[in-house]
C-alpha positions in Angstrom: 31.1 4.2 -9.6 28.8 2.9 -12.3 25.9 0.6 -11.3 26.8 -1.9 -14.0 30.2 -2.5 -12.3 28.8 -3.2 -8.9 26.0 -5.1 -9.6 28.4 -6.9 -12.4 30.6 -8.0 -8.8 27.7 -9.1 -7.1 26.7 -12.0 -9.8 30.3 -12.9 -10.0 30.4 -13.7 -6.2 27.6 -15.5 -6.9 26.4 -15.4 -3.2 23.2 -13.7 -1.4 25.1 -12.2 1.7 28.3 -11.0 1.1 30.7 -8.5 3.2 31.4 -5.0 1.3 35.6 -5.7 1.2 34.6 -9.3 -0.4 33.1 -6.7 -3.2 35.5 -4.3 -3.1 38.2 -6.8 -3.5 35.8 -8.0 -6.8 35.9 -4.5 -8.1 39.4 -3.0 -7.4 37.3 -0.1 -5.9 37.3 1.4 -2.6 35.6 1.0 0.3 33.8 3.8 0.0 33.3 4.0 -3.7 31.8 0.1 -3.4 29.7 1.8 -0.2 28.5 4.3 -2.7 27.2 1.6 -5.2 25.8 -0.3 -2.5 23.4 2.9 -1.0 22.4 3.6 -4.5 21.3 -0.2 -5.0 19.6 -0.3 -1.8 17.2 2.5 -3.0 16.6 1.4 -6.2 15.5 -1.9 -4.0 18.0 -4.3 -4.9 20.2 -5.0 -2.0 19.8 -4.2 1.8 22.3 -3.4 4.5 21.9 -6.6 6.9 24.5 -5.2 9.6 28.0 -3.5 9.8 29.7 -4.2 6.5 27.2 -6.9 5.6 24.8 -7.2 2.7 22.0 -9.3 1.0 20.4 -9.3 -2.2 16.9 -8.9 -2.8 15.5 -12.0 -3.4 12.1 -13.8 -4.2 12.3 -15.4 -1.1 12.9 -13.9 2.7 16.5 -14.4 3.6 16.9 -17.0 6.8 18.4 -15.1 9.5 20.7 -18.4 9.6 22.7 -17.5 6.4 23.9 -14.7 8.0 25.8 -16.6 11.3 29.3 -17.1 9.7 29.3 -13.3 8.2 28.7 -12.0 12.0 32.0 -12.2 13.6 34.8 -11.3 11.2 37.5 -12.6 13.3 35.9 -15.8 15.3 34.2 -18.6 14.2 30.4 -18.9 15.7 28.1 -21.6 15.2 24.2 -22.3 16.1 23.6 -23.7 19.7 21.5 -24.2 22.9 17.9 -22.9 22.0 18.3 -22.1 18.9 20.1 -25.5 17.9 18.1 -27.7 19.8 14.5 -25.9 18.0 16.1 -26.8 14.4 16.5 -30.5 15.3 12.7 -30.5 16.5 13.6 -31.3 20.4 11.9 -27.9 21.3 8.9 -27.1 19.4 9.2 -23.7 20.8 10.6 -20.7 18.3 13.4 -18.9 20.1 12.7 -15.1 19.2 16.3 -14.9 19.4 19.2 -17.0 17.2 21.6 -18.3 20.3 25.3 -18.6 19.2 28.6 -20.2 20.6 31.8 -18.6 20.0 35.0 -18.5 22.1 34.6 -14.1 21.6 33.0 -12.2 24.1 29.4 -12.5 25.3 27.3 -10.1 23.4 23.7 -9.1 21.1 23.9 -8.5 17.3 20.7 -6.7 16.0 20.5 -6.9 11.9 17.9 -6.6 9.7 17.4 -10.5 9.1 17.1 -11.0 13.1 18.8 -10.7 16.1 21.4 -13.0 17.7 22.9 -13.6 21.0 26.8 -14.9 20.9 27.8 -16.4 24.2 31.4 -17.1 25.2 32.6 -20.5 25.6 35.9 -21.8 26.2 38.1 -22.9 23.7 38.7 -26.3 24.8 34.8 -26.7 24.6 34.6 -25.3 21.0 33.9 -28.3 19.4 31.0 -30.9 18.4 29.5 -29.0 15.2 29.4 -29.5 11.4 27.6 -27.7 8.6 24.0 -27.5 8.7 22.4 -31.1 7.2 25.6 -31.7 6.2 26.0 -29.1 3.1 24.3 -26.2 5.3 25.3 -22.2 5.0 26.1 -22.2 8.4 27.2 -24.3 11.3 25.4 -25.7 13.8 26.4 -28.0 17.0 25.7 -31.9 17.1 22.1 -32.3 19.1 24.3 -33.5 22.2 26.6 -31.0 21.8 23.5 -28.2 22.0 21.9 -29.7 25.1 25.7 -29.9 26.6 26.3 -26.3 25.6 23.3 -25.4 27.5 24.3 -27.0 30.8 27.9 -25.6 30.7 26.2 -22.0 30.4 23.8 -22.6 32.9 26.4 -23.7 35.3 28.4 -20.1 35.4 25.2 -18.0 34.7 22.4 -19.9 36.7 19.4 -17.4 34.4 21.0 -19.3 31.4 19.3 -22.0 30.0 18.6 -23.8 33.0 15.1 -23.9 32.8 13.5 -25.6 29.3 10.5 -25.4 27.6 9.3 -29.1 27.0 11.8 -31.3 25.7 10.9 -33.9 22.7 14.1 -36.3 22.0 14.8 -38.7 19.3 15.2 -42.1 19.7 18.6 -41.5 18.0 19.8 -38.8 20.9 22.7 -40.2 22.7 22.5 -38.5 26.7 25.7 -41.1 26.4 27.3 -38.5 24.3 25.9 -35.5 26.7 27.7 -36.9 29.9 31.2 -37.7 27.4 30.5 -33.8 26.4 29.9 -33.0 30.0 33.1 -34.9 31.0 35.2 -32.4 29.2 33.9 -29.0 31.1 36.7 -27.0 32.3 36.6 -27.2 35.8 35.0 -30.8 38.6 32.1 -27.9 40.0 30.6 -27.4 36.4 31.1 -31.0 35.4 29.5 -31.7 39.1 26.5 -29.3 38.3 25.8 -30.3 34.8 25.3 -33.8 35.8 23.0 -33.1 38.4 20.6 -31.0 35.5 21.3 -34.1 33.2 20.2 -36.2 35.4 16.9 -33.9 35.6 15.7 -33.3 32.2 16.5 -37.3 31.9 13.6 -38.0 34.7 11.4 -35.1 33.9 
């Protein structure tokens, strides 16, 4: 495959991650002809290999580990929550070392280049309660309520999860109103039980 033709695709997805078929597809190449391009960009030092099947451009700037969420599970939808979620609307000053994820797949760690993430199973009735990232974000994220109701539900089946928190700093606009309506629609009366209890904690801590 000629250079020209892959990096030719690359502009004309217009995008700075991008999966290798979403290239191949671009340059009616294989797989492994597109693969081929892709190596010889990387040592010439214009793309890198973020994970399995996914890539980034070289930019001027360091890629945000966040771009890479909705390129992580092929099949499921994951957005930003607990730690991670609740450190981007400034109610943890802390930086979580590692991005936390919600998705209804099974629990598990992703190590890529940009950074590593943790995906933790919830249940489908509970996938809910996020939008895009400030509203026209790369990736999505759960409502500030939503994060700090995530958090409970996880800590109520895996008691080492999220049930302790660094200092907390809420907004005036955080609604615990919303919490305890998210709360309300946990799967089963001993979580809902348990994650008032907590609620009722961080409220009087």
């Amino acid at each position: 495959m000629k250079r020209q033709s892959v990096l030719g695709a690359i502009k004309k997805l217009n995008k700075p991650v991008f999966r290798t078929y979403e290239l191949s597809a671009v340059c009616e190449k294989s797989s492994s002809a597109v693969i081929q391009g892709l190596g010889f960009l990387q040592r010439q030092g214009a793309v890198f290999k973020v994970y399995r099947g996914i890539w980034a451009q070289v930019l001027d700037k360091p890629l945000s580990p966040y771009i890479v969420v909705p390129y992580l599970l092929s099949r499921q939808r994951a957005y930003v929550s607990f730690i991670s979620a609740l450190h981007l609307y400034g109610i943890i000053e802390q930086i979580p070392q590692v991005i936390t994820l919600a998705s209804t797949t099974h629990t598990r760690v992703i190590r890529t280049r940009v950074g590593t993430f943790s995906v933790h199973r919830i249940t489908p009735s509970f996938f809910d309660g996020f939008l895009w990232y400030k509203q026209e974000g790369d990736f999505l994220i759960a409502e500030p309520e939503k994060a700090l109701a995530d958090c409970l539900y996880l800590s109520g089946y895996k008691k080492r999860q999220f049930s302790h928190f660094p200092e907390l700093h809420f907004p005036k606009t955080f609604s615990f109103k919303k919490v305890r309506a998210w709360i309300d629609k946990m799967p089963n009366p001993k979580l809902v039980s348990y994650a008032r209890e907590k609620l009722k904690q961080i409220q009087t801590s």
